[in-house]
Every structure is written in structure tokens, then in C-alpha cells.
RODO-2510 file (C-alpha; in nm, 4 decimals, decimal comma):
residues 524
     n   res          X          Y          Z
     1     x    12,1889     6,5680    12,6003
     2     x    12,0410     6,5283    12,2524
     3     x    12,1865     6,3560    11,9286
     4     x    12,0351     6,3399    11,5745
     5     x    12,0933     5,9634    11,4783
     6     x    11,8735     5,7260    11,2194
     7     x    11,7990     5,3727    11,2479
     8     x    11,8950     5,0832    11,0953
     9     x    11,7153     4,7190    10,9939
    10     x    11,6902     4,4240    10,8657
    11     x    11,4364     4,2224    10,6839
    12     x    11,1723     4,1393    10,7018
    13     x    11,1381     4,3599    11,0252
    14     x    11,3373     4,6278    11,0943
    15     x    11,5000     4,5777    11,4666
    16     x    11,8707     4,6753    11,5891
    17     x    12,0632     4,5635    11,2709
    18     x    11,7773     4,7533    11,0994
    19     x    11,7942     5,0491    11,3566
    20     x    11,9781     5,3659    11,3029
    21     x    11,7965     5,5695    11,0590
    22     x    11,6797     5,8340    11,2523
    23     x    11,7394     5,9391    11,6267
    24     x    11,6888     6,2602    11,8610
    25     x    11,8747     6,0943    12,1034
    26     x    11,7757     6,2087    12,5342
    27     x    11,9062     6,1495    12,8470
    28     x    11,6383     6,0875    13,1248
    29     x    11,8306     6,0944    13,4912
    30     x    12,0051     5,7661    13,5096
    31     x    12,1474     5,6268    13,8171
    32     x    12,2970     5,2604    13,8093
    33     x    12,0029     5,0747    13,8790
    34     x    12,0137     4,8054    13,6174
    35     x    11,9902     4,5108    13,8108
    36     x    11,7986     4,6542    14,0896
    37     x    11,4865     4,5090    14,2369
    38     x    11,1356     4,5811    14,1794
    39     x    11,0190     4,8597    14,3693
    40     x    10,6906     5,0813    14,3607
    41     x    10,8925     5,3846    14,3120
    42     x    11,1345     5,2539    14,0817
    43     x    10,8677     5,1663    13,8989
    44     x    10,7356     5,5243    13,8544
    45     x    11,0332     5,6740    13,7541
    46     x    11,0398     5,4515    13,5104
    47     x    10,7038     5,4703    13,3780
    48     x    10,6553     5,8695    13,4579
    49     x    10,9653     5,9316    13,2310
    50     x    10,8566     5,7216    12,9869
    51     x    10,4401     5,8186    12,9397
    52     x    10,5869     6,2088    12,9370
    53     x    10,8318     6,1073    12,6788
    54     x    10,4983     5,9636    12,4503
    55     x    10,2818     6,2205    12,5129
    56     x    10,5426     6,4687    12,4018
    57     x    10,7331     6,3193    12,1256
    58     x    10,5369     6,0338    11,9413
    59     x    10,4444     6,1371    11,5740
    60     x    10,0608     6,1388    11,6087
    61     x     9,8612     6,2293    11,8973
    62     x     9,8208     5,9430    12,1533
    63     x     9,5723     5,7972    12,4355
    64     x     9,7626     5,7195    12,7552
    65     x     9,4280     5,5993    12,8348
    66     x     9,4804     5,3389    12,5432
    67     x     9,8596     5,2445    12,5580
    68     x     9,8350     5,2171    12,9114
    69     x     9,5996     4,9310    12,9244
    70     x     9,7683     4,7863    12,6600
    71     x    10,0783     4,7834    12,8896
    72     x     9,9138     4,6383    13,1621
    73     x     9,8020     4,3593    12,9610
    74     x    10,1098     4,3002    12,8875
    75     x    10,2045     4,1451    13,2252
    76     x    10,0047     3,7795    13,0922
    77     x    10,3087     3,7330    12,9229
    78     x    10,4694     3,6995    13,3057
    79     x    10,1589     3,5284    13,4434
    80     x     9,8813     3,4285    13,2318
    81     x     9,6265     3,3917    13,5036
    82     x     9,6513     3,7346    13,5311
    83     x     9,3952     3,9588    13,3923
    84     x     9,3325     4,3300    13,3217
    85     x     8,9828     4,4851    13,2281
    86     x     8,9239     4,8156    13,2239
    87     x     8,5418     4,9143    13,2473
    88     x     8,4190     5,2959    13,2821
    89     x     8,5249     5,4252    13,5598
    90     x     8,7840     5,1806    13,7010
    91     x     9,0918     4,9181    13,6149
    92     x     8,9958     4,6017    13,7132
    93     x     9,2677     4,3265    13,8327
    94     x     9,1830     3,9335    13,8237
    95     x     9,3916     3,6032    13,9153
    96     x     9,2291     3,2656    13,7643
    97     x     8,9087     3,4671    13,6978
    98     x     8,8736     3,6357    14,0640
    99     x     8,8788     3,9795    14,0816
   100     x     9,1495     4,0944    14,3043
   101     x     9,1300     4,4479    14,3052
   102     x     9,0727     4,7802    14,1204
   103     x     9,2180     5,1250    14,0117
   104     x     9,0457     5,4250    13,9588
   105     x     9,1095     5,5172    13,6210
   106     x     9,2408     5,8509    13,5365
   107     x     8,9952     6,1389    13,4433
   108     x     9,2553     6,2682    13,1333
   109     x     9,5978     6,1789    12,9374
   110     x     9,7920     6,3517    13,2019
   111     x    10,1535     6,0971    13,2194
   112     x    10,1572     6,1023    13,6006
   113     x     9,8488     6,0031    13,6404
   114     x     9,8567     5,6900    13,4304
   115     x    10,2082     5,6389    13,5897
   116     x    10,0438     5,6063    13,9339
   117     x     9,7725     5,4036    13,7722
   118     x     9,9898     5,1404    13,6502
   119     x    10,2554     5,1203    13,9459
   120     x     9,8986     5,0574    14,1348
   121     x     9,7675     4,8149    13,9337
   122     x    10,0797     4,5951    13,8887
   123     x    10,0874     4,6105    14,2524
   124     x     9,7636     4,4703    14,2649
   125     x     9,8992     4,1718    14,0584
   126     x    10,1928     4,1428    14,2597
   127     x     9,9931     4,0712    14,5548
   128     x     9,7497     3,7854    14,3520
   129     x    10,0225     3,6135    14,1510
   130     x    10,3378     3,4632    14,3472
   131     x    10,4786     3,4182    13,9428
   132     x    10,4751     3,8380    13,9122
   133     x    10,5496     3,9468    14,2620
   134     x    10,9187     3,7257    14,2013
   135     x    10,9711     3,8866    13,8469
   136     x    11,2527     4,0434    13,8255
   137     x    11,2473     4,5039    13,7641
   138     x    11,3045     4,4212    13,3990
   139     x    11,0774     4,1574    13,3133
   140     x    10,7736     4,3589    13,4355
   141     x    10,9443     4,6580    13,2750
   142     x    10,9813     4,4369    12,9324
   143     x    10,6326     4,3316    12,9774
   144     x    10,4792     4,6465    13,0149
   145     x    10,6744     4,8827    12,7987
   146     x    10,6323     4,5785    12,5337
   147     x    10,2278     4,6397    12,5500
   148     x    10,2546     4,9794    12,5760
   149     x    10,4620     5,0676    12,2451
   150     x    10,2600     4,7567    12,0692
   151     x     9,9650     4,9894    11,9389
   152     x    10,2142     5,2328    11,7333
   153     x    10,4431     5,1691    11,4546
   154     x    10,6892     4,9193    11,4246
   155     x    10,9213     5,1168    11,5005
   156     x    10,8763     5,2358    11,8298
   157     x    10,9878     4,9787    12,0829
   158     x    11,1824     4,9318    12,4217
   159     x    11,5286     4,7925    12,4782
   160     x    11,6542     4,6806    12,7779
   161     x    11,9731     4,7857    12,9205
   162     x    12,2077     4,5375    12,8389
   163     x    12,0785     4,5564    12,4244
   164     x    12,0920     4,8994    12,4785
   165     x    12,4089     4,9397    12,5551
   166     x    12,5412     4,7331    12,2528
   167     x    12,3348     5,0276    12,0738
   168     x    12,4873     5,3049    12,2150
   169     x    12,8458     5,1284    12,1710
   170     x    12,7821     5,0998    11,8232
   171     x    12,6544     5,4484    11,7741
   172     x    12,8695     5,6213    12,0078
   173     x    13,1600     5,4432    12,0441
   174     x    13,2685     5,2500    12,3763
   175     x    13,5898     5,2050    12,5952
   176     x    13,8074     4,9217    12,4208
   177     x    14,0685     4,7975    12,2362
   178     x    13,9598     4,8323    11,8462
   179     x    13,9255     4,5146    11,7395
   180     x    13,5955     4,2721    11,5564
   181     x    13,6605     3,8732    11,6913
   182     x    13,4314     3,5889    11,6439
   183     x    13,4354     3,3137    11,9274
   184     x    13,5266     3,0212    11,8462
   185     x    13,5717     2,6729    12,0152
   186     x    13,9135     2,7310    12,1594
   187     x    13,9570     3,0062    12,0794
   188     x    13,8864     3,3630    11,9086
   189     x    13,9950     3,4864    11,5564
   190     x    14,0669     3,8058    11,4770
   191     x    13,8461     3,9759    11,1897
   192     x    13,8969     4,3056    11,1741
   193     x    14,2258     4,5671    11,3682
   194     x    14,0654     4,9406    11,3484
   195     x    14,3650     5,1430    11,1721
   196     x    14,3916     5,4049    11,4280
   197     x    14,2460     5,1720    11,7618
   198     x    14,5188     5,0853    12,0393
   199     x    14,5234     4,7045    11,9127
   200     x    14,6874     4,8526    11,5875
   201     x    14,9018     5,0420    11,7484
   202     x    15,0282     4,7338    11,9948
   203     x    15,0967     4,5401    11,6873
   204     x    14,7615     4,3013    11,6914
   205     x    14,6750     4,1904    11,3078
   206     x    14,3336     4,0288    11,1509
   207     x    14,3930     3,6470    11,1892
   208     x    14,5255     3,6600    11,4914
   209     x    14,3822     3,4390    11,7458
   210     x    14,3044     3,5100    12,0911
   211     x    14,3635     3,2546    12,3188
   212     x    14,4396     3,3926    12,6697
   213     x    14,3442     3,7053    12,8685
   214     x    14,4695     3,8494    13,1449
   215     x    14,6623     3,4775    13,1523
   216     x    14,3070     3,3121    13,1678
   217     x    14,2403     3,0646    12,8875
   218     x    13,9517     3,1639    12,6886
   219     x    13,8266     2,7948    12,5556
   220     x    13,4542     2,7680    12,6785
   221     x    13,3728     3,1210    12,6893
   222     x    13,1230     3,2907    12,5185
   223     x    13,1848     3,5859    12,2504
   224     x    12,9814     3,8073    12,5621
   225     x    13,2131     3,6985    12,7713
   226     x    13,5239     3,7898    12,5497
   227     x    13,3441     4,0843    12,4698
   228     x    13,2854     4,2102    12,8536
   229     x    13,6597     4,1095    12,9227
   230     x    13,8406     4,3126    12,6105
   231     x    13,6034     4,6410    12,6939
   232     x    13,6284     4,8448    12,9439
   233     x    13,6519     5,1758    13,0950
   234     x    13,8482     5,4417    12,9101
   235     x    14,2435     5,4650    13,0434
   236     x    14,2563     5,1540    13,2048
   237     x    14,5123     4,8261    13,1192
   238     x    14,4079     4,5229    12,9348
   239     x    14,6245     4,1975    12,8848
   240     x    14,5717     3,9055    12,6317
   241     x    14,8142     3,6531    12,4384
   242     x    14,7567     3,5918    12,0572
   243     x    14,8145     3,2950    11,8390
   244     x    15,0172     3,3738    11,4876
   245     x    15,0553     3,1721    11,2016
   246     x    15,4387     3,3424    11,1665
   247     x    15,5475     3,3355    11,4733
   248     x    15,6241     2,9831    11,7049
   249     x    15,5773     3,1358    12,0219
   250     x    15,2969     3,3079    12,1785
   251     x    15,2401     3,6390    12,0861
   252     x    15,1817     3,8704    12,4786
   253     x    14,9791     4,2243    12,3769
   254     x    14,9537     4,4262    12,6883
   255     x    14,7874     4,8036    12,6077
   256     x    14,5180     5,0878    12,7073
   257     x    14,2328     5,0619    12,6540
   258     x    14,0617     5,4111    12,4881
   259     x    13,7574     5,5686    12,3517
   260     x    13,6693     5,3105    12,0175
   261     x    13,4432     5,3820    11,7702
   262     x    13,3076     5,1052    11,5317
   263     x    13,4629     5,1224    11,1753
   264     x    13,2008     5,2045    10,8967
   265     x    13,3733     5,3066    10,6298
   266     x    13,6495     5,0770    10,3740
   267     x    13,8008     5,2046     9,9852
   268     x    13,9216     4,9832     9,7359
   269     x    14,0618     5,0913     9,3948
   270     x    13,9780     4,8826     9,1052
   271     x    14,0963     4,9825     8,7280
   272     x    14,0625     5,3746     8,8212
   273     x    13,7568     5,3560     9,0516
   274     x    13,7712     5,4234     9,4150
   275     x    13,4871     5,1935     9,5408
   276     x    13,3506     5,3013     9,9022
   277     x    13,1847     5,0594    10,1283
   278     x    12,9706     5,2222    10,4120
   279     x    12,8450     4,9540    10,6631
   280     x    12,6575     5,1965    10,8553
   281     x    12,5942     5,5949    11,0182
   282     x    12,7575     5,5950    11,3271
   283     x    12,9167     5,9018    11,5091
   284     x    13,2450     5,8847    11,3358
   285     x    13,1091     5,7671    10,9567
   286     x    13,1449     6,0719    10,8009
   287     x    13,4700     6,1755    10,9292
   288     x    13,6492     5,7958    10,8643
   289     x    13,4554     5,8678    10,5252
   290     x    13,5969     6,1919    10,4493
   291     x    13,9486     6,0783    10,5204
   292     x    13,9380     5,7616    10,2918
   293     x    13,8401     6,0247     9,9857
   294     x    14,1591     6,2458    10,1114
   295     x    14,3410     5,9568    10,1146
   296     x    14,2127     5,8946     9,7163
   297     x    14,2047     6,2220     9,6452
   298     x    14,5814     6,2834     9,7277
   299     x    14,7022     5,9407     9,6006
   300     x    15,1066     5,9630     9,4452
   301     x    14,8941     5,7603     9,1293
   302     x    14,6314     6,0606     9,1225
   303     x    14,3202     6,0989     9,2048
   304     x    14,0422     5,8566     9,1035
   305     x    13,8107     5,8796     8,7346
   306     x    13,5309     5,8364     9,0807
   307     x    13,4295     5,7077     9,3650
   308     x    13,1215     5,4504     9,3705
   309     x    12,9256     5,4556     9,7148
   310     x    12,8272     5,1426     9,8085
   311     x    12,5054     5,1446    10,0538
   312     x    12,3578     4,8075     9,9765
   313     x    12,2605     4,6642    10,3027
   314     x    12,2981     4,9759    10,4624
   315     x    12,0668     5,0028    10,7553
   316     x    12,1470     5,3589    10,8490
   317     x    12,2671     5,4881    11,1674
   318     x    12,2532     5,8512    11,2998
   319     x    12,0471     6,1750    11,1257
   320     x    12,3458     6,4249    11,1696
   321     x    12,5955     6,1547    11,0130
   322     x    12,4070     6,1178    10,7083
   323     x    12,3502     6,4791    10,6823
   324     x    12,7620     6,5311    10,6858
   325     x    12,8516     6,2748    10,4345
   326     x    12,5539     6,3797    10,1862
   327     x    12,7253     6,7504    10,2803
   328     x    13,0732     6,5869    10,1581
   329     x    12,9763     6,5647     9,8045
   330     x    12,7580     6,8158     9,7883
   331     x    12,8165     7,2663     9,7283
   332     x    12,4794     7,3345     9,8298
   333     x    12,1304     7,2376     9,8012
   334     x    11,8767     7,0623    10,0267
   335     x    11,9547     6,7517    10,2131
   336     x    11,6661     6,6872    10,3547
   337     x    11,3606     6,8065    10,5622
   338     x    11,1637     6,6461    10,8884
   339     x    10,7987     6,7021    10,9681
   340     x    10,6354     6,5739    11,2790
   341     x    10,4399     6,7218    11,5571
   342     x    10,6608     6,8066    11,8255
   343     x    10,7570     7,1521    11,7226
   344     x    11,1553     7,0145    11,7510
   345     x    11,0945     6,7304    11,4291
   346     x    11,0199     7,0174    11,2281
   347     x    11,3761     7,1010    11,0486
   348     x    11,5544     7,1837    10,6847
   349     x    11,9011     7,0901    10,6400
   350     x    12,0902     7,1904    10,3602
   351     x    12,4557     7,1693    10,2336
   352     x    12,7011     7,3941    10,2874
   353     x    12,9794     7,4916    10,0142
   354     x    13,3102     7,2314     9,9479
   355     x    13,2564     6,9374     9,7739
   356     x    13,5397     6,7539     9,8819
   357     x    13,5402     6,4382     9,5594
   358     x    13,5862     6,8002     9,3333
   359     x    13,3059     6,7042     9,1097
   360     x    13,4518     6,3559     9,0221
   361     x    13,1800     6,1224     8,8792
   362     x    12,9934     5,9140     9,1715
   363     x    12,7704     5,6218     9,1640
   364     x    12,5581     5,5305     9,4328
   365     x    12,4621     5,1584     9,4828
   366     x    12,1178     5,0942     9,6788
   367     x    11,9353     4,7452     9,7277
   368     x    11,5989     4,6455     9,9258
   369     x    11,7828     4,6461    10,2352
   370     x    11,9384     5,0157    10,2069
   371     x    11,7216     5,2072    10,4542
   372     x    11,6974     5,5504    10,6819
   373     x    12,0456     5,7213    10,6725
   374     x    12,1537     5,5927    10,3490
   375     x    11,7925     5,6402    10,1691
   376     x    11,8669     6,0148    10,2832
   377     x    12,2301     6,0278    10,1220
   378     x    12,1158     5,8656     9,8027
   379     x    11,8463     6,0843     9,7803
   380     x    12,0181     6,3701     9,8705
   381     x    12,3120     6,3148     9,5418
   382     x    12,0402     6,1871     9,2954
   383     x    11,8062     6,4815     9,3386
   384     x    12,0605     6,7362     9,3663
   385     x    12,2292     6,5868     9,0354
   386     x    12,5231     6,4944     9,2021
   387     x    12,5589     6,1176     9,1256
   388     x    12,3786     5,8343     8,9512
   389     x    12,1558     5,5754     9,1727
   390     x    12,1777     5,2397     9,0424
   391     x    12,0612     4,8918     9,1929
   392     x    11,6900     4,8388     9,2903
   393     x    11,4240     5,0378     9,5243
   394     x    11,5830     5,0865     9,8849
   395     x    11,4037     5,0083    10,1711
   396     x    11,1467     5,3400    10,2378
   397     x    11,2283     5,3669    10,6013
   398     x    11,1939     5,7396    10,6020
   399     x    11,0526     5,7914    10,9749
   400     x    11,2864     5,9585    11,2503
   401     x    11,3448     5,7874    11,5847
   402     x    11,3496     5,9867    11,8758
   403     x    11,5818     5,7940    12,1718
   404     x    11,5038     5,8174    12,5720
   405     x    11,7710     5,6591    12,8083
   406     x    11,5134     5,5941    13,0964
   407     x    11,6488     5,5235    13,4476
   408     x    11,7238     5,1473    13,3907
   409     x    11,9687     5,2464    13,1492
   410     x    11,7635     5,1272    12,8872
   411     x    11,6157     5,3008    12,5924
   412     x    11,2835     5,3680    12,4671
   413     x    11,3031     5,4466    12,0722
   414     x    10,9704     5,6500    11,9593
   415     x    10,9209     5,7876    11,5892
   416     x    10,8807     6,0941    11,5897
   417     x    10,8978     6,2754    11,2470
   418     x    10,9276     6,1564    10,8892
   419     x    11,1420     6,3347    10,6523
   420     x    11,1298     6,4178    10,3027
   421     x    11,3899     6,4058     9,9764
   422     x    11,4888     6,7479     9,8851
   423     x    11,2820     6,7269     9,5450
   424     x    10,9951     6,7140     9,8142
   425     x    10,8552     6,3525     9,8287
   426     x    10,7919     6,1148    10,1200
   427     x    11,0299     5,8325    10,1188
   428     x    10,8317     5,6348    10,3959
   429     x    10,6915     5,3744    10,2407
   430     x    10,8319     5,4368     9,8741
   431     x    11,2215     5,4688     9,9318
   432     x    11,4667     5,5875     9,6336
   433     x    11,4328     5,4630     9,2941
   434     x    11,7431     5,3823     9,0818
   435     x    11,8291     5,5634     8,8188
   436     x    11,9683     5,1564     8,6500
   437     x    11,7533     4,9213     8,7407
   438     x    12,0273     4,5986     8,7970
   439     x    11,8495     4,3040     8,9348
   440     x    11,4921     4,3718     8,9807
   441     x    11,2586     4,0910     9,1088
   442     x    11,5371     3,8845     9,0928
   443     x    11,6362     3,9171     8,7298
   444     x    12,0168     3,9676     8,7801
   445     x    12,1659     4,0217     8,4730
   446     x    12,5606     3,9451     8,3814
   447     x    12,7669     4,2366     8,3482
   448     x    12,8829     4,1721     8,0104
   449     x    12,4942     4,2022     7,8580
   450     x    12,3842     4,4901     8,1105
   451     x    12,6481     4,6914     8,0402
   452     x    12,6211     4,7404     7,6235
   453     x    12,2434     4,7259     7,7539
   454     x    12,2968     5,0328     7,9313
   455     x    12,4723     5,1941     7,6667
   456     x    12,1993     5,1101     7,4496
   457     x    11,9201     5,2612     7,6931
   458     x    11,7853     5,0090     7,8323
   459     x    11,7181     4,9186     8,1853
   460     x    11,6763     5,2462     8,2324
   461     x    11,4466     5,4067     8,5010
   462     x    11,5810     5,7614     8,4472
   463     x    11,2919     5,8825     8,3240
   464     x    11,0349     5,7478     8,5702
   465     x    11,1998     5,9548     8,8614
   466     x    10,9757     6,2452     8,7583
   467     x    10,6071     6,0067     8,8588
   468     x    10,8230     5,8753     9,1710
   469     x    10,8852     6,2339     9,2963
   470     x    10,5416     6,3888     9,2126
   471     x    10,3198     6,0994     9,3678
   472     x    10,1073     6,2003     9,6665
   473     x    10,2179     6,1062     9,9949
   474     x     9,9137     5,9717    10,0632
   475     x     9,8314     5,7904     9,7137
   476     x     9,9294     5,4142     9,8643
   477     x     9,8080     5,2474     9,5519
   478     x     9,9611     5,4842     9,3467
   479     x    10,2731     5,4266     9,5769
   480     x    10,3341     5,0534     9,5697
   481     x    10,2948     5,0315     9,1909
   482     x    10,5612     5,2671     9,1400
   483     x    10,7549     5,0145     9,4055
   484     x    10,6921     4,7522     9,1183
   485     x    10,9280     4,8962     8,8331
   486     x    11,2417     4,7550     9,0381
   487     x    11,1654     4,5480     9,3424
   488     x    11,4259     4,4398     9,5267
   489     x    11,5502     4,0215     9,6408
   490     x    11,8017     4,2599     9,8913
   491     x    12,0878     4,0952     9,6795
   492     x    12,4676     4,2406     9,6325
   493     x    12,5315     4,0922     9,3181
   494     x    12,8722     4,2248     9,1523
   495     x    12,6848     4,3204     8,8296
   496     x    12,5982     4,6473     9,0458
   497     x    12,9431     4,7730     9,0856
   498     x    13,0886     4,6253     8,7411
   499     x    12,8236     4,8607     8,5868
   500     x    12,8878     5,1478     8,8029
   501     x    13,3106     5,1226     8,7249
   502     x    13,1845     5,0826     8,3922
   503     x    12,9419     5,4346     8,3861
   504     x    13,2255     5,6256     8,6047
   505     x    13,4781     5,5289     8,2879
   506     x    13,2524     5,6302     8,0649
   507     x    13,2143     6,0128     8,0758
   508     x    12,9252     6,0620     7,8338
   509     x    12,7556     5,7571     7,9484
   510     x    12,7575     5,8983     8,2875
   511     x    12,6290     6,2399     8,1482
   512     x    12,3486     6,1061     7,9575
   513     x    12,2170     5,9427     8,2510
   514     x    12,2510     6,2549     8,4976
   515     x    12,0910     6,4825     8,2928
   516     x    11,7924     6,2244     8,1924
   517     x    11,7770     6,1878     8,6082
   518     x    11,7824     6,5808     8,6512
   519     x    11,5369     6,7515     8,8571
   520     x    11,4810     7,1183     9,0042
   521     x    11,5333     7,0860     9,3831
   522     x    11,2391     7,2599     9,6132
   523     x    11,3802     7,5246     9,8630
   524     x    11,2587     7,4415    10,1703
***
């Protein structure tokens, strides 16, 4: 099985809350061996499927030869008396300074051979350090795949299974009950009821508090715990009791549990403006997107002057879910194009016709922290004239993850391609530039001066996007001064979307500044 997805982040690295901007999501053969003990041929099918899954898929050509030994290094962090040395012709293994053994080192890159290379040599170091021969599967997996992925980019890296799972729940959805809580001493509140999850439909409401499940109190437990209890498989019967402010009595919820997909998406309408929050890209974004614009669309007040998108914070989420909701608001054009080596990175994606806002003014708002899946949207409407960017630089996370379950049940995440805005420039590195610069550098202005500013021209970057699209992908310099007309502090402030209510309800305002921000999209 494959699925496109994108990563998100968070600063000042970018790790799971920073993960989803892109991801060719694969399935390796996975058995249920997550807890299971070390074993020699465990190991190798855990490190065969994961040296193929380099050699085939990483961005730039690699040395097994290289990564390999930086894997094996890695198992100091489990033992530091432990020692690795490679020398011409041989891996060498010492404990306190003694060599132990050796390994003949493989004569080429081939993944099975460096497999059976490093299930030898950690054998080797089983055998000299007590510390490593009573690790458990994961650790030395941790340790290794840790070294291994080290020498690439940041954003290559291993997960074990348990973190991976919280992943996949997030981008695929999980069995459960539809709700957000946050632990709490003695019990758990309530944040968030998904509209259309089985805890709405059983009558559960935010604020509610949690304090008994299946007739167990929950005081002392952790939110895992809670977590592990509420979630489960798909069909099956869950009972809890609830604490509400209008009601005396204990409130019993006994329902199904079903197939639950995180919430992304929220709408608020303020003086005309439909204002669209998107957390995230997971596999149901576009579709809980497209039916909150329906829902404005249709409204017994009328439609909206516009929507605003708001994708500050945004760490992005799956490839094919950005590609949809850019596809939304767009009746043609390029999206977006990948480039890598593997002859599968190498794709165009471009809208198709239906643009289901109906040409309604939009407004995009980006900060520092807007990366991957929603650097692709915004890039996608400003270059194909389809809505104004305002805020400060995003992110410039434009590299595509590529996403191995391996036999643990784990993942290994591997970048793969890097894609391009359809006006033909590299975000990687650069991101999207605003079309209003609101806050750079941490100047945030007030809305009541920024707005008549606007007006006025000023604060305008507009006319800049022209340098930002036509510098060379491999001008750095040239790159990170063009970073400097609007640099981010990763702020929300409200200025952003007082400015962009104030641009939608302005129909030559928001004119002027599409045309000035007009460019000639590249087929591709």
C-alpha cells in the first residue's frame, strides 16, 4: 500500500508536530512483533527492509558502507564501552578497549549484505557487553536506525512503534469514540466532540468530564492510559460516565466505537467573512474542508463576501490532501511538481475544473511556522492568482517524505523528493512570501494603522514576488536575503485576519493587490 502524505513541524526542529508535509507512505510485511525479543533474524528483517528502502528511495545517492557504520556506532548510546572501527577490509568490535571480534566488510552497497554485516557485528557486542546483550529489540533498533539516518537530512528519522502509531492515527484515522480530552487530576475534561464521531451522536458535549470507564475511576491515570482505554478496535462497545455542570447526577454514555478521523478543519463567520481554520492535512482535511464551504456557501443568510484560510501554524500533513484542497479553489492550473531520484518522486499535479468558493475573494494567512502541505496550498492560490497571501515567510519545508512501516510496526520516514511552486521555484529553504507583510521581525502592527496603511500601499511585498520566484535554487545567499523582507517570530497575532476581513470587504483593495501579485504559471 502507498499514500501521498506531507509532514508537519515545529520549531526550531521539525519532528511529529512538525511532520506531515510530504509522505509516499509503504507497507513492509508486518507481523505483531512489537514487543518481541531480540533475535538475529528479527534483526535482519528489520534492517534488510530498511537498507533496501535507503538505497532505493533516499533523495541523493547513498553509501551503505557509510550509514552503516554510523549505525553501528550508534549502539554506545546502549553501552559506551562499546566500540566500532572499521579499517579496510574488516569491522572491528571492542569492549573497554579489547578487541572482541571482527566482520568482514562488504565488497559493495548491496542492502543484504550490510544487513548481515550489522546483525553480525551487534552480535559480536552482544556477546562482550552484558548492558547490550539485555537491551531490549527496540532499543538496539532505536540505537542503530538513530546512527544510521543521522548522516542525512533532518528529516529522515525512525519512529518506534508505539510513536508511530500515534502518527498513523492522526493521519489515518483510528478506531474510537471522536472525542480530544486532557487528563487531569481527577479527572478528564472534555475539549473537543467531532460533529459526526459516535460520542456526538451518544449525546457527549465539550466540558464534559470523564470520570469513570467501564465503572473504573479514572483519578491517577495517565492521558495514555485514558487514551488506550477510550480507543479501540472498530465495532466493538465502550462504557464511561461523565460529569455535567447541568445535570446533578452522573451522566452513563455507553456506544460503538468506529473508524475516527482527527478533525482539521473549523469556520467562523465574522461581519460577512467566513474565516477557515485548518490545523493540519490529514486523510479527511479536504473533504471536512469542502463541506464547511458547502455549508457557507448554502447558508439561509447567503453566501459569504469570502472565505480567509487560516494556515498559521500549520505543519502540514499528507501530499494528496493538500493537492485536493488547493484543487477546491482552484479551475485549473498547476499545483505543484516533485523531483527526486527515484523515478516514482518525479510527478506534476494540476487542478482539475470546479472551483467550489465560485470565485469569492480568499485570503490566505501564513506565519514562520506554516510548513509542507500548507506552503503547497498557499503557493498553489497565490501563483495561480487565486487569493492574496498575507502574514510573514512560511516555513520552506518543501522536501517529500517517503514512509516505510518496517516489521516492528514502526516507521522509517526518508525524504525523498522536493517539490516546486507552480510558477517553478524551490520552496525548500525559501518558503512562500506574503503578498502583506503583517508582523515581520516582530514588528506587529495594530489593525487600525495597518489597515489605511494597506490602502495606502504600504507594507506591501506584492511586487517582490517576481525576485522570490526567479531566484536560483541553488543561489543560498541570494536565498536567505530574500527570507529577510518578512521574517517571521511564528506569531498569530489578530492584526492578520482583521486585515484580511478588511481586504475581502474591500473589492478593489483586494483587486489591486491580486493583480500587483500576478504571475504567468509554468506548464509543467
Amino acid at each position: 500500500m502507498k499514500m501521498l502524505s506531507i509532514q508537519s513541524f515545529t520549531r526550531p526542529s521539525i519532528g511529529f508536530a512538525a511532520i506531515l508535509l510530504f509522505m509516499l507512505t509503504a507497507c513492509a510485511p508486518v507481523g505483531t512483533r512489537v514487543n518481541a525479543e531480540y533475535s538475529d533474524r528479527y534483526s535482519r528483517d528489520m534492517f534488510d527492509t530498511g537498507y533496501s528502502f535507503i538505497a532505493d528511495r533516499y533523495i541523493d545517492p547513498v553509501s551503505l558502507h557509510e550509514l552503516s557504520i554510523s549505525g553501528l556506532a550508534g549502539l554506545k548510546q546502549i553501552d559506551p564501552r562499546i566500540d566500532i572501527r572499521p579499517n579496510r577490509q574488516r569491522i572491528e568490535v571492542l569492549f573497554e578497549g579489547n578487541l572482541v571480534g571482527s566482520v568482514a566488510l562488504p565488497r559493495n552497497d548491496d542492502p543484504d549484505a550490510w544487513s548481515a554485516a550489522t546483525v553480525n557485528t551487534i552480535a559480536l557486542a552482544r556477546r562482550a557487553s552484558p548492558t547490550v546483550a539485555s537491551a531490549e529489540a527496540e532499543a538496539v533498533f532505536k540505537a542503530v536506525f538513530d546512527g544510521v539516518l543521522e548522516p542525512l537530512d533532518r528529516f529522515s528519522r525512525y519512529d518506534d512503534a508505539e510513536t508511530a502509531m500515534e502518527k498513523r492515527a492522526y493521519r489515518d484515522g483510528f478506531g474510537g469514540i471522536g472525542i480530544t480530552i486532557r487528563m487531569e487530576e481527577q479527572d478528564a475534561l472534555i475539549i473537543t466532540v467531532n460533529e459526526n464521531g459516535p460520542a456526538a451522536r451518544a449525546g457527549v458535549l465539550p466540558q464534559d468530564r470523564i470520570t469513570h470507564v467501564e465503572g473504573e475511576p479514572i483519578a491517577g491515570w495517565t492521558q495514555r492510559e485514558l487514551v488506550t482505554r477510550l480507543r479501540g478496535p472498530v465495532n466493538t462497545r465502550v462504557s464511561f460516565t461523565v460529569r455535567r455542570e447541568t445535570d446533578a447526577r452522573p451522566v452513563p454514555i455507553r456506544l460503538t466505537r468506529r473508524h475516527v478521523v482527527p478533525e482539521t478543519a473549523t469556520v467562523e463567520r465574522v461581519d460577512g467573512v467566513a474565516s477557515i481554520g485548518l490545523s493540519g492535512f490529514n486523510v479527511d482535511s479536504a473533504k471536512q474542508l469542502e463541506r464547511l464551504v458547502r455549508r457557507e456557501m448554502d447558508a439561509v443568510e447567503g453566501p459569504p463576501l469570502g472565505f480567509v484560510l487560516d494556515l498559521r501554524s500549520n505543519p502540514g500533513g499528507r501530499l494528496d490532501s493538500s493537492i485536493k484542497v488547493s484543487d477546491l479553489f482552484l479551475d485549473g492550473g498547476a499545483i505543484t511538481a516533485t523531483r527526486g531520484r527515484h523515478p516514482g518522486s518525479r510527478q506534476v499535479f494540476k487542478a482539475t475544473r470546479g472551483d467550489i468558493a465560485r470565485g469569492l475573494p480568499i485570503v490566505i494567512l501564513i506565519n514562520g511556522n506554516s510548513a509542507s502541505a500548507s506552503e503547497i496550498v498557499a503557493a498553489a492560490l497565490q501563483d495561480n492568482a487565486r487569493g492574496i497571501v498575507i502574514g510573514t515567510n512560511s516555513y520552506g519545508k518543501g522536501t517529500v517524505q517517503s514512509v516505510l512501516q518496517l516489521p516492528n510496526e514502526g516507521e522509517m520516514t526518508l525524504t525523498w523528493s522536493r517539490f516546486l511552486a507552480p510558477s517553478g521555484y524551490r520552496l525548500h529553504d525559501l518558503g512562500v512570501l506574503p503578498s502583506v507583510c503583517t508582523h515581520g521581525g516582530g514588528d506587529t502592527k495594530s489593525a487600525e494603522s495597518l489597515v489605511p496603511a494597506v490602502r495606502h500601499g504600504e507594507d506591501i511585498l506584492a511586487g517582490r514576488l517576481n525576485a522570490w520566484r526567479a531566484t536560483g535554487n541553488a543561489d543560498q545567499v541570494g536565498r536567505d536575503d530574500l527570507r529577510e523582507l518578512c521574517p517571521s517570530d511564528g506569531g498569530t497575532p489578530d492584526v492578520d485576519l482583521a486585515l484580511a476581513r478588511a481586504i475581502i470587504s474591500d473589492p478593489a483593495l483586494y483587486k489591486s493587490l491580486l493583480n500587483e501579485a500576478q504571475t504567468t504559471v509554468a506548464e509543467r
